[in-house]
PDB file of the backbone (N, CA, C, O) and the ligand in Angstrom, with CONECT records:
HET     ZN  A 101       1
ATOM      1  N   UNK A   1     -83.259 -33.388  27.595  1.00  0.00           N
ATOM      2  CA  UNK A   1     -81.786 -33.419  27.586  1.00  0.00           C
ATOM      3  C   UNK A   1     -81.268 -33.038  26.195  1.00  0.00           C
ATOM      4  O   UNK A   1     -81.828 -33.554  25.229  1.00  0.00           O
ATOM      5  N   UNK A   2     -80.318 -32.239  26.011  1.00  0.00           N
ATOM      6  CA  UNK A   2     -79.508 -31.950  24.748  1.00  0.00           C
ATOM      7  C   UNK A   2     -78.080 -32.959  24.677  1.00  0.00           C
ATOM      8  O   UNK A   2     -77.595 -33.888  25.323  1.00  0.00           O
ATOM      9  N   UNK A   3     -77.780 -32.206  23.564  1.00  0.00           N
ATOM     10  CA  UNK A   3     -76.683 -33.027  23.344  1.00  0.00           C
ATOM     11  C   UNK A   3     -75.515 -31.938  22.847  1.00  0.00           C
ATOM     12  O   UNK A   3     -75.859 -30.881  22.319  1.00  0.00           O
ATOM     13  N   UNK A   4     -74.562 -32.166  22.990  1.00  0.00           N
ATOM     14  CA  UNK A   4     -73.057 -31.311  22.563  1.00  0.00           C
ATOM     15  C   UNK A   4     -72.631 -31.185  21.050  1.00  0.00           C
ATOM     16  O   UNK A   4     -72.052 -32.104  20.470  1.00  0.00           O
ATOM     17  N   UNK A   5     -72.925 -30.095  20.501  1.00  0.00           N
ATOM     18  CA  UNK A   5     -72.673 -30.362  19.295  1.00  0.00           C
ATOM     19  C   UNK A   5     -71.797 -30.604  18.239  1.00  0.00           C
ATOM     20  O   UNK A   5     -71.795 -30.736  17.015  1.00  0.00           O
ATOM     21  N   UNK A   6     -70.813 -30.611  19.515  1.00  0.00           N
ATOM     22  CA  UNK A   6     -69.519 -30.868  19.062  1.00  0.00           C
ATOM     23  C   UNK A   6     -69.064 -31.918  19.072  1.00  0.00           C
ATOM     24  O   UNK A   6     -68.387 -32.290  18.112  1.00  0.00           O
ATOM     25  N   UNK A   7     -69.327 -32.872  20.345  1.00  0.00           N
ATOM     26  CA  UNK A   7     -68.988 -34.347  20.500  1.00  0.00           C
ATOM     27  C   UNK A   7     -70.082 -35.320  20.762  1.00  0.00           C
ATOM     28  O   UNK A   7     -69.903 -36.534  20.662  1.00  0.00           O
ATOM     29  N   UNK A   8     -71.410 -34.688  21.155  1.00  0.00           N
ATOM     30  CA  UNK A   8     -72.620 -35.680  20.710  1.00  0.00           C
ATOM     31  C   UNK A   8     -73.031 -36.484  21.988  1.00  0.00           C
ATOM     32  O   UNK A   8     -73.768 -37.467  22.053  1.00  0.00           O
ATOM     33  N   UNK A   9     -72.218 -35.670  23.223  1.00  0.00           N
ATOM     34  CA  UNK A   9     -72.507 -36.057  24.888  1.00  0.00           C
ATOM     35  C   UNK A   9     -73.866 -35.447  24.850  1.00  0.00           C
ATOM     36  O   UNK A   9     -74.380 -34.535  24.203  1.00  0.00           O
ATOM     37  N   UNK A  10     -74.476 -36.712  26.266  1.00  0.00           N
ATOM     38  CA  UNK A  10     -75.754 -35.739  26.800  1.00  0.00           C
ATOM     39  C   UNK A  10     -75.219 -34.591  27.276  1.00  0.00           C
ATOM     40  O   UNK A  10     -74.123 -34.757  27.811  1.00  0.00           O
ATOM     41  N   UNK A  11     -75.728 -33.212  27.255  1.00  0.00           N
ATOM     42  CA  UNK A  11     -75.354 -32.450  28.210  1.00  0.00           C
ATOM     43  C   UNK A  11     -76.848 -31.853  28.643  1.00  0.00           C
ATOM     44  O   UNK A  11     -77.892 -32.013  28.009  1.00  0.00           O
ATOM     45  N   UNK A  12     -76.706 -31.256  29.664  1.00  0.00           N
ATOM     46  CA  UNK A  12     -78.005 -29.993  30.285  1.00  0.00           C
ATOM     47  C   UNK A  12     -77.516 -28.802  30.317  1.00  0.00           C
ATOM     48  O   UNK A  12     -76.337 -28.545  30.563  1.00  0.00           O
ATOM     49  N   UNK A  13     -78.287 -28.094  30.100  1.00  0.00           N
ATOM     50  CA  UNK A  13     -77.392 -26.634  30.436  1.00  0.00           C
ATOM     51  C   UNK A  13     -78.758 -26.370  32.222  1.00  0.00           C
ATOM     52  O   UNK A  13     -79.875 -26.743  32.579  1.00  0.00           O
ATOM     53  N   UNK A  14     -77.437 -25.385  32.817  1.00  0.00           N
ATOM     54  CA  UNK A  14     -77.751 -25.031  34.103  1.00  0.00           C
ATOM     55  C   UNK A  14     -78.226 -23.457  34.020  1.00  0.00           C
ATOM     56  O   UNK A  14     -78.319 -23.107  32.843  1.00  0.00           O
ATOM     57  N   UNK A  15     -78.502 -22.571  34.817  1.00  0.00           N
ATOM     58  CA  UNK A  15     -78.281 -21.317  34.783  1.00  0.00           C
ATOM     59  C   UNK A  15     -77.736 -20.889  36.037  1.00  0.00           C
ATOM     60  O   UNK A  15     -78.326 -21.130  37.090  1.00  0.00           O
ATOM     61  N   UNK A  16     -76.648 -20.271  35.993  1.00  0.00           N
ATOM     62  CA  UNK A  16     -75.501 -20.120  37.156  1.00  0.00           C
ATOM     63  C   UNK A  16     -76.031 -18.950  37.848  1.00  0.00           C
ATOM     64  O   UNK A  16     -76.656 -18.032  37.316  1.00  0.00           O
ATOM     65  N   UNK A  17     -75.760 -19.050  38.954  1.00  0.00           N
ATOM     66  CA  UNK A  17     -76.558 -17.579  39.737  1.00  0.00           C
ATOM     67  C   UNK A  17     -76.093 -16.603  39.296  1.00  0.00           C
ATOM     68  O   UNK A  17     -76.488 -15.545  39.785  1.00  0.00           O
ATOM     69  N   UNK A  18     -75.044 -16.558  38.170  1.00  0.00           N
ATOM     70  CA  UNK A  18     -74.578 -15.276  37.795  1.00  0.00           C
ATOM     71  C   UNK A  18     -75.366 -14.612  36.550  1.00  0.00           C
ATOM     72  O   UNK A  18     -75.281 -13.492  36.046  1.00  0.00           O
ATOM     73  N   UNK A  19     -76.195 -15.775  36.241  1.00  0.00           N
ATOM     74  CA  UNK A  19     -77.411 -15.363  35.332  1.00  0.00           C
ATOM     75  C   UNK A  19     -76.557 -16.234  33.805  1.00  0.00           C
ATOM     76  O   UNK A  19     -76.973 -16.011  32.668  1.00  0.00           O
ATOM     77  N   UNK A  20     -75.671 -16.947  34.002  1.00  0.00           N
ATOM     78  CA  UNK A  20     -75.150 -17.508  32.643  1.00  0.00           C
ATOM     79  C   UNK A  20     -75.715 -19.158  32.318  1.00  0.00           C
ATOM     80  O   UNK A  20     -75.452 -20.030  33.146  1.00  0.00           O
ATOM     81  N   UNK A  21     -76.201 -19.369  31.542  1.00  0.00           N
ATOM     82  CA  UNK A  21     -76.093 -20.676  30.734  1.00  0.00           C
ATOM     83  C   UNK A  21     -75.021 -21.509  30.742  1.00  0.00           C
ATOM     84  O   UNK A  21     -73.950 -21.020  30.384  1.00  0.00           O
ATOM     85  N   UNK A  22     -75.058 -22.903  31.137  1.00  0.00           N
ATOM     86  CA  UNK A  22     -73.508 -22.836  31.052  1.00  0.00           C
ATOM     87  C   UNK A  22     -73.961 -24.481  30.923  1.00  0.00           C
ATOM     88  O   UNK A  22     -74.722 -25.041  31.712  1.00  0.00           O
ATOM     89  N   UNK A  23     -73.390 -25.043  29.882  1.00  0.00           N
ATOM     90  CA  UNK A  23     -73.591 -26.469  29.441  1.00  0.00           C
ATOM     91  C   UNK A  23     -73.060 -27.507  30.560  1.00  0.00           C
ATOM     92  O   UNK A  23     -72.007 -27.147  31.086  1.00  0.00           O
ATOM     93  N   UNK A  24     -73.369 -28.209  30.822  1.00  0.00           N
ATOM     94  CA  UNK A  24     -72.988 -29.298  31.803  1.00  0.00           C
ATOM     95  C   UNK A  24     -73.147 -30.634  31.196  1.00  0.00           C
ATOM     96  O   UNK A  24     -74.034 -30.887  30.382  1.00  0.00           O
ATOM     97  N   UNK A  25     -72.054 -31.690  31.710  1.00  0.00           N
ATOM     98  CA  UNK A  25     -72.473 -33.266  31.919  1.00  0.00           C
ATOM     99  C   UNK A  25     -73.609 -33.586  32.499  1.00  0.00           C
ATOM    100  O   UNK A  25     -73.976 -33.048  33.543  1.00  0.00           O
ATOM    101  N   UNK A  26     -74.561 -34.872  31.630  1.00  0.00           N
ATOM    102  CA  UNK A  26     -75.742 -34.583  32.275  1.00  0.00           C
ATOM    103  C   UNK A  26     -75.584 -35.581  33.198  1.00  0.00           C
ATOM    104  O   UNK A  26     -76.645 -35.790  33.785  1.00  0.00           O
ATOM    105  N   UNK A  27     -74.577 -36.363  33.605  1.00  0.00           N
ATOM    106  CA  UNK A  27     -74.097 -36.908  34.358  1.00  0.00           C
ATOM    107  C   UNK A  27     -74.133 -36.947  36.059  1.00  0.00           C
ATOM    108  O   UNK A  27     -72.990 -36.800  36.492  1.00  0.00           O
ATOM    109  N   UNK A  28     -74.966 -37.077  36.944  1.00  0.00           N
ATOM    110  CA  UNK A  28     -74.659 -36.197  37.949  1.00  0.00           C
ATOM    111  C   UNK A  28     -73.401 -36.658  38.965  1.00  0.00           C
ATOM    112  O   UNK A  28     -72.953 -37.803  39.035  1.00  0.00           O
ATOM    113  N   UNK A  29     -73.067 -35.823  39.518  1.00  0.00           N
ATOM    114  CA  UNK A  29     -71.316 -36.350  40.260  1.00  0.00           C
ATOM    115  C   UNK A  29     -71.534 -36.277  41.876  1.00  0.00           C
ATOM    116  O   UNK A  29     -71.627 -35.184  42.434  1.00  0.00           O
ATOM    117  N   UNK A  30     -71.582 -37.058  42.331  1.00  0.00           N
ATOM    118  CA  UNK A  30     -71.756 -37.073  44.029  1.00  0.00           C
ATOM    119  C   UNK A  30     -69.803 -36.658  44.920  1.00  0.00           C
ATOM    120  O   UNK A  30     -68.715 -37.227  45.010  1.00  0.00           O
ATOM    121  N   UNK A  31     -70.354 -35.529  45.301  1.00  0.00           N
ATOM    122  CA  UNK A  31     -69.025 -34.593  45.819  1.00  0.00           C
ATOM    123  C   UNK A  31     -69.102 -34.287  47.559  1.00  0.00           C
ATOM    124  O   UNK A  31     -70.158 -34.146  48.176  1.00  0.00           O
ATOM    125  N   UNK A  32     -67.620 -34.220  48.204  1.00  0.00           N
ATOM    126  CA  UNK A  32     -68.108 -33.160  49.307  1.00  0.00           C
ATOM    127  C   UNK A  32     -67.228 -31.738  49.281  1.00  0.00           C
ATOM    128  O   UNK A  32     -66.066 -31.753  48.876  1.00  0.00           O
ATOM    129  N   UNK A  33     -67.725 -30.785  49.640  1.00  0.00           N
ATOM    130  CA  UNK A  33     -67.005 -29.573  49.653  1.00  0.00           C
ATOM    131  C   UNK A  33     -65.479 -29.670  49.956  1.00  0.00           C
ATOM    132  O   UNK A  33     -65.158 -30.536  50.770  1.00  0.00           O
ATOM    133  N   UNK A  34     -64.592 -28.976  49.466  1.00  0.00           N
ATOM    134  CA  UNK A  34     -63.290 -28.864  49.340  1.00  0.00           C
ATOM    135  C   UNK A  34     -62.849 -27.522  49.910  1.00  0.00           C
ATOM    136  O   UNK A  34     -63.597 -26.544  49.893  1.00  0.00           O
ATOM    137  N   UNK A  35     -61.636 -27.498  50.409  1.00  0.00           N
ATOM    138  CA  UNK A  35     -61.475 -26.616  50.871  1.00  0.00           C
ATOM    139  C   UNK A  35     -60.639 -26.175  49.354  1.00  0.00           C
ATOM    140  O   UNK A  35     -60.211 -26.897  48.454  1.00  0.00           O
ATOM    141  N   UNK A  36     -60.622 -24.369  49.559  1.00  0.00           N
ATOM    142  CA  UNK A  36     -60.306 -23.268  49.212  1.00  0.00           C
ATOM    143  C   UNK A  36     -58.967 -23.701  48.437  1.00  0.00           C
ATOM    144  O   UNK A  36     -58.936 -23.186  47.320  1.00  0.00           O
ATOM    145  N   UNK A  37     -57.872 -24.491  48.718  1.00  0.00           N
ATOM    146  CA  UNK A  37     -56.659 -24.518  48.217  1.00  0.00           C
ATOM    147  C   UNK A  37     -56.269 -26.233  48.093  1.00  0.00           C
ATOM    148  O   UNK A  37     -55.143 -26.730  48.096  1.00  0.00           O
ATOM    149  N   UNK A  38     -57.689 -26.978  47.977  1.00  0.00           N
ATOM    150  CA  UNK A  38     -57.082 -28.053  47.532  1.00  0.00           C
ATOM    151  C   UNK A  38     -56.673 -28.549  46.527  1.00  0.00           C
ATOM    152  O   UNK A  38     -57.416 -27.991  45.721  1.00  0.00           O
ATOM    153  N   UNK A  39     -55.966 -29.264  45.873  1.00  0.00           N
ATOM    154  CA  UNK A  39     -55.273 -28.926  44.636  1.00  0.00           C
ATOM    155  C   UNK A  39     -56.104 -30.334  43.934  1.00  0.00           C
ATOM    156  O   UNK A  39     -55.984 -30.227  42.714  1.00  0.00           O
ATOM    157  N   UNK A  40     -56.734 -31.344  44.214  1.00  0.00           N
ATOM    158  CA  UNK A  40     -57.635 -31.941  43.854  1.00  0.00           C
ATOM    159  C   UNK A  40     -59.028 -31.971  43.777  1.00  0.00           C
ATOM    160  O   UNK A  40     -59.676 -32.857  43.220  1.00  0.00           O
ATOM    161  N   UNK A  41     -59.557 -30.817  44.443  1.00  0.00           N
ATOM    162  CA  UNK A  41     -60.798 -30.019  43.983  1.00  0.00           C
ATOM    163  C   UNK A  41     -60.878 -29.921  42.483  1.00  0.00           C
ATOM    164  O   UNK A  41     -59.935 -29.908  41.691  1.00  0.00           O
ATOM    165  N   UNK A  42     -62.189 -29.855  42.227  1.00  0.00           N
ATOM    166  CA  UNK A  42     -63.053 -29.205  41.024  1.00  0.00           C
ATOM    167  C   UNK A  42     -64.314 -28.605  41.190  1.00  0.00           C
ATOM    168  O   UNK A  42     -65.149 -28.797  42.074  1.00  0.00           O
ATOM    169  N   UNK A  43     -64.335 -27.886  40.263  1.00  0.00           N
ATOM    170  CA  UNK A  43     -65.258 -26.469  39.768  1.00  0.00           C
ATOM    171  C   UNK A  43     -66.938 -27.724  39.343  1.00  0.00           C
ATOM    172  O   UNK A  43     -67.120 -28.280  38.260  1.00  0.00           O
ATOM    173  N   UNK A  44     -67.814 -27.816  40.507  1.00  0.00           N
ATOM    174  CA  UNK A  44     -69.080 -28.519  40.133  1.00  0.00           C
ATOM    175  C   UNK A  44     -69.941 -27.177  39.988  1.00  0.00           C
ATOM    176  O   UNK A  44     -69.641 -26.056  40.397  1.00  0.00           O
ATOM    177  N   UNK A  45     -71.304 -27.658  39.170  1.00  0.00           N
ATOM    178  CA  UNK A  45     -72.347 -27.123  39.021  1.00  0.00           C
ATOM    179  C   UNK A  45     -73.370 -27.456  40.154  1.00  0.00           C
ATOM    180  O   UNK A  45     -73.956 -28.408  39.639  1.00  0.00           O
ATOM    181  N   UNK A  46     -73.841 -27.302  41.143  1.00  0.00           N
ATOM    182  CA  UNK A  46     -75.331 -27.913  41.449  1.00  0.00           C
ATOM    183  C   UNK A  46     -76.404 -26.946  40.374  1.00  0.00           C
ATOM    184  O   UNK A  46     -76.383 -26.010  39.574  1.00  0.00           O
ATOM    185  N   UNK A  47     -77.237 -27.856  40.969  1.00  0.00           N
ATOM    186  CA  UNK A  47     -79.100 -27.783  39.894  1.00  0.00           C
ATOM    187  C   UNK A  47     -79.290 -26.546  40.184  1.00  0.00           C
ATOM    188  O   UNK A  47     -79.463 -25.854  39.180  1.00  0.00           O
ATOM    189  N   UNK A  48     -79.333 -25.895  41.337  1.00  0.00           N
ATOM    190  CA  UNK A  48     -79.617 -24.861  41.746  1.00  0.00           C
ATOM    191  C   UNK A  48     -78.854 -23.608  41.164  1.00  0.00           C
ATOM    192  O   UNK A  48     -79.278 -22.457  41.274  1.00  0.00           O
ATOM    193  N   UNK A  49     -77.250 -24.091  40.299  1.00  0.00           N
ATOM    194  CA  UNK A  49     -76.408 -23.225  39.586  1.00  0.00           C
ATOM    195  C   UNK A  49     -75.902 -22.744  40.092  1.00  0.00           C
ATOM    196  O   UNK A  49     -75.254 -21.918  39.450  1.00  0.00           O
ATOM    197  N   UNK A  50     -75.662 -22.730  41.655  1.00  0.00           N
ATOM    198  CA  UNK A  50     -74.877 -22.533  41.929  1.00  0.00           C
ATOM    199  C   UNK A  50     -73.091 -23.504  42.278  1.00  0.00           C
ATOM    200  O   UNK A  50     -72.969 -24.646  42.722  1.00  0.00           O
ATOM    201  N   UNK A  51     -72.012 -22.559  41.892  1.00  0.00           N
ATOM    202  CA  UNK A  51     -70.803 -23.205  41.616  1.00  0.00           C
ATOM    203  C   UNK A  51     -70.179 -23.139  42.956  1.00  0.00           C
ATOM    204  O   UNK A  51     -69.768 -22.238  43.688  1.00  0.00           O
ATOM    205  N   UNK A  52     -70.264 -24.441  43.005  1.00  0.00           N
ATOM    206  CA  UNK A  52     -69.350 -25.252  44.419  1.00  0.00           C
ATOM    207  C   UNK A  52     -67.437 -26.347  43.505  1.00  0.00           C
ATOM    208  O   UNK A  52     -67.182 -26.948  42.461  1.00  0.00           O
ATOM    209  N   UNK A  53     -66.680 -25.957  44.812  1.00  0.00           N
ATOM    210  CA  UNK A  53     -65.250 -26.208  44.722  1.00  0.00           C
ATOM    211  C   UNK A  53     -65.302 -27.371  45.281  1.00  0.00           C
ATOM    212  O   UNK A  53     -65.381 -27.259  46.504  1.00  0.00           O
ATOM    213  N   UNK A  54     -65.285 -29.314  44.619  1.00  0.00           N
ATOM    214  CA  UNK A  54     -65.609 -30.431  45.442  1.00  0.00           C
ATOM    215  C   UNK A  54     -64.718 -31.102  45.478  1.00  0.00           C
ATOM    216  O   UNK A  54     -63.702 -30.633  44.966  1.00  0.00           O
ATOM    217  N   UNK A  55     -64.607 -32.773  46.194  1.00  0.00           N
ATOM    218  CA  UNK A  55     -64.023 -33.683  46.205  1.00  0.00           C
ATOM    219  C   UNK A  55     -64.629 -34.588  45.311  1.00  0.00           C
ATOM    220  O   UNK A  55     -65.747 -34.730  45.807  1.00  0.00           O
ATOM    221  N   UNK A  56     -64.585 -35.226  44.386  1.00  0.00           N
ATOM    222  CA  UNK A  56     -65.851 -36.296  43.653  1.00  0.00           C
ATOM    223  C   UNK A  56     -66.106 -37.099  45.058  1.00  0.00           C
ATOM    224  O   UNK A  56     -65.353 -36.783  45.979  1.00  0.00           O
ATOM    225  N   UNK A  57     -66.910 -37.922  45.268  1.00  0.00           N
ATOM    226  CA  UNK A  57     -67.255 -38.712  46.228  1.00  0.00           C
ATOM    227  C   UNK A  57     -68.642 -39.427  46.237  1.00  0.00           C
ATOM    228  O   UNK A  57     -69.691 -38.918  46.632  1.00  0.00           O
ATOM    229  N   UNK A  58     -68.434 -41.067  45.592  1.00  0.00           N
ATOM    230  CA  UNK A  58     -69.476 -41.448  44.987  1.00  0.00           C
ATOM    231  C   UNK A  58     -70.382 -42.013  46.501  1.00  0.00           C
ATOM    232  O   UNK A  58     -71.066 -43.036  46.506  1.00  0.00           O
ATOM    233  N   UNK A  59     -70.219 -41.208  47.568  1.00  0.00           N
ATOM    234  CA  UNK A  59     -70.723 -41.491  48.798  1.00  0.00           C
ATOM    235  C   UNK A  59     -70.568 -39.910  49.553  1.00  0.00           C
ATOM    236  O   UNK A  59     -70.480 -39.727  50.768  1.00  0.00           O
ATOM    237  N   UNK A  60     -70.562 -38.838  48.481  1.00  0.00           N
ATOM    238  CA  UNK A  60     -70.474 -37.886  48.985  1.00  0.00           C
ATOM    239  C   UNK A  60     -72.158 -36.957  49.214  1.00  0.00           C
ATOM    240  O   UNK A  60     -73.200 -37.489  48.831  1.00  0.00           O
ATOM    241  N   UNK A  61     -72.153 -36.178  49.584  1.00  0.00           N
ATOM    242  CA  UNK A  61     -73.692 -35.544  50.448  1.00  0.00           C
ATOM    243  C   UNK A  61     -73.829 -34.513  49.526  1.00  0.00           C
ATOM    244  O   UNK A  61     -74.471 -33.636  50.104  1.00  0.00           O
ATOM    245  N   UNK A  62     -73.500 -34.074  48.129  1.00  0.00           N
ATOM    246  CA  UNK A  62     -73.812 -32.800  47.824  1.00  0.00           C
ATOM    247  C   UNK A  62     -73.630 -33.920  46.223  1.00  0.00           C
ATOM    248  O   UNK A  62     -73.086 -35.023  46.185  1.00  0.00           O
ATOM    249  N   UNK A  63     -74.176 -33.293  45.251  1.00  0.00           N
ATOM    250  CA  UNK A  63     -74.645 -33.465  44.148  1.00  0.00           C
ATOM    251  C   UNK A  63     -74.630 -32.613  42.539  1.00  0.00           C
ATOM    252  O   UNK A  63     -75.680 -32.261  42.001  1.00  0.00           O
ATOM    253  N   UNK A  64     -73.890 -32.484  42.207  1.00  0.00           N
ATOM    254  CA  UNK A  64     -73.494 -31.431  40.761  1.00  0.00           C
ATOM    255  C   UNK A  64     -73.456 -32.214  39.819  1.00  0.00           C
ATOM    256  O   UNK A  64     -73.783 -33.398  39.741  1.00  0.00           O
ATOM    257  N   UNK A  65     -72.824 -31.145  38.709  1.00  0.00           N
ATOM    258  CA  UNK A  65     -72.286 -31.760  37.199  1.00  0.00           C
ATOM    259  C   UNK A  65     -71.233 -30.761  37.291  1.00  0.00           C
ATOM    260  O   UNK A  65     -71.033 -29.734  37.940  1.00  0.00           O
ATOM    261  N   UNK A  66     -70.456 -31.644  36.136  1.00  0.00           N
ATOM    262  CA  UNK A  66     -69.188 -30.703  35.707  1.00  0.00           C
ATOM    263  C   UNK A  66     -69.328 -30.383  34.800  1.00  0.00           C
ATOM    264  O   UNK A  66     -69.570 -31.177  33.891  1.00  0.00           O
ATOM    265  N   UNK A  67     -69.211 -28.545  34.525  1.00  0.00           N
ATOM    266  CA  UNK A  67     -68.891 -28.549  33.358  1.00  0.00           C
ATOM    267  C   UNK A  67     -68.635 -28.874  31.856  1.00  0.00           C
ATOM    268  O   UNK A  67     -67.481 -29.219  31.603  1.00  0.00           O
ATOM    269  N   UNK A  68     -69.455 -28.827  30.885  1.00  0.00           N
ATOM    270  CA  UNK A  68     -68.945 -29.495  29.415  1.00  0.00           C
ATOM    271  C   UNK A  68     -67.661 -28.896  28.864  1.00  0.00           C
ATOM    272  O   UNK A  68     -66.796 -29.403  28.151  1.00  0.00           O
ATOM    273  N   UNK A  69     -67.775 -27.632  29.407  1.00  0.00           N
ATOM    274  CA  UNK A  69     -66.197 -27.028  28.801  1.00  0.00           C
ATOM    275  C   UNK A  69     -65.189 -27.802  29.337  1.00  0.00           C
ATOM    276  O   UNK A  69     -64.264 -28.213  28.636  1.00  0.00           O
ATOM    277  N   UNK A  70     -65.263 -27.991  30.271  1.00  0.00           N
ATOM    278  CA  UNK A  70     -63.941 -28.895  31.023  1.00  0.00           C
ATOM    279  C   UNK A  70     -63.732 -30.793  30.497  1.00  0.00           C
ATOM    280  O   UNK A  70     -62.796 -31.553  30.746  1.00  0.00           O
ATOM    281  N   UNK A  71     -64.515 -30.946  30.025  1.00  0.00           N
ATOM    282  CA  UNK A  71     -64.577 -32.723  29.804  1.00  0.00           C
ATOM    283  C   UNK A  71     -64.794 -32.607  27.908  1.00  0.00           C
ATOM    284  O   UNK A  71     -64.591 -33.601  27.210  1.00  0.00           O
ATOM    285  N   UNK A  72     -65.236 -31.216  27.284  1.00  0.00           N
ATOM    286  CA  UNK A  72     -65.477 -31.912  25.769  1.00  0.00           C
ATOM    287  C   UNK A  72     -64.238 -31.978  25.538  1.00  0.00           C
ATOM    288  O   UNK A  72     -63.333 -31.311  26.039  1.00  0.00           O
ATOM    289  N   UNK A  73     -64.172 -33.187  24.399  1.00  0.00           N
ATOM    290  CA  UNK A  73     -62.944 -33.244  23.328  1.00  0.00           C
ATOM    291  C   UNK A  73     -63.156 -32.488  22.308  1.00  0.00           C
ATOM    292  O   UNK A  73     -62.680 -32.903  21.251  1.00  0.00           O
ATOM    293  N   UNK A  74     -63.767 -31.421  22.281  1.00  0.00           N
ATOM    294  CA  UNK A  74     -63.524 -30.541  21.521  1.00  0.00           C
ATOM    295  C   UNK A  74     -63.767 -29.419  21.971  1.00  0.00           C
ATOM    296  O   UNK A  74     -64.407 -28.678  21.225  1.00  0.00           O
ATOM    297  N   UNK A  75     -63.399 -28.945  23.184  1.00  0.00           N
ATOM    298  CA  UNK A  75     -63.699 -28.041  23.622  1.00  0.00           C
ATOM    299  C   UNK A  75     -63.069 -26.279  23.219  1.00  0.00           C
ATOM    300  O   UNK A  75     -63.480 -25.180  23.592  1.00  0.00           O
ATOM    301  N   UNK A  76     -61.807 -26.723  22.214  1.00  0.00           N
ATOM    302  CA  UNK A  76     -61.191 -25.571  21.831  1.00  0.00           C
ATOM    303  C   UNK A  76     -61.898 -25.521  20.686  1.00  0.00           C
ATOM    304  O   UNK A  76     -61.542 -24.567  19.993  1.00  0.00           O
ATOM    305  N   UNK A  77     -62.828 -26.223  20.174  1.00  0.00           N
ATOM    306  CA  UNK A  77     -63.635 -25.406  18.932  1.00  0.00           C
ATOM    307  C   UNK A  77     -64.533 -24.514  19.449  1.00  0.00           C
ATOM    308  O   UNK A  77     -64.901 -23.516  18.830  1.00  0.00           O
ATOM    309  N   UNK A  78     -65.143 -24.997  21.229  1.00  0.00           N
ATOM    310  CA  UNK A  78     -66.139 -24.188  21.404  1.00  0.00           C
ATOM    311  C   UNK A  78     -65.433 -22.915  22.070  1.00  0.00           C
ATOM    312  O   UNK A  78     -66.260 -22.019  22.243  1.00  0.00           O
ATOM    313  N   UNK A  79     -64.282 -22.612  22.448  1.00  0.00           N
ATOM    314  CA  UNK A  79     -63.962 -21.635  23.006  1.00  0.00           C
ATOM    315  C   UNK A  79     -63.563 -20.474  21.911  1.00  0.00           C
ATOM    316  O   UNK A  79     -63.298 -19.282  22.071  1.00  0.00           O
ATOM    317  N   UNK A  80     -63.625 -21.301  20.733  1.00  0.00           N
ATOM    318  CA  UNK A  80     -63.178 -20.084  19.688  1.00  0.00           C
ATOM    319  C   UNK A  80     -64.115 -19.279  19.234  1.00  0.00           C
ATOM    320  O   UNK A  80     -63.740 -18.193  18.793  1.00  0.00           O
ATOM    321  N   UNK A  81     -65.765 -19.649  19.226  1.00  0.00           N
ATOM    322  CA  UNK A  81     -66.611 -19.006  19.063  1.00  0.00           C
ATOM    323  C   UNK A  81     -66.831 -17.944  20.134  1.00  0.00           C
ATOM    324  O   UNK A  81     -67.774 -17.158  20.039  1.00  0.00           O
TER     325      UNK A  81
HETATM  326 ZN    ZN A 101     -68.809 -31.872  23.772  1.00  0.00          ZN2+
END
């Protein structure tokens, strides 16, 4: 497990089927799929890297992380690089 070097969270990085690295909470978040235009959806990671649109649901059937860009408190230092 790594850590964020900005705020000092566990994070993991994933590799997204789009072939990107992409830092995650190492947190894992129990979700169920969301539809297309729900406005309380979020952008999860599964292990597999691929990016699913969820409900959180700590009794939900599918399994991700979110994003570190989305949860660091310092996330506009990392977007400036
Ligand atoms: Zn961070």
């Amino acid at each position: 497990m790594s850590k964020c070097r900005s705020c000092g969270a566990p994070i993991i990085w994933i590799t997204t089927k789009a072939g990107k690295a992409m830092p995650c909470d190492a947190e894992p978040i129990f979700f169920n799929l969301a539809d297309l235009d729900d406005k309380d959806a979020k952008f999860l990671i599964k292990d597999d890297g691929e990016v699913a649109k969820g409900i959180v649901n700590p009794a939900g059937d599918l399994v991700g992380h979110t994003s570190h860009f989305a949860t660091c408190p310092q996330a506009d230092k990392w977007r400036r690089k």
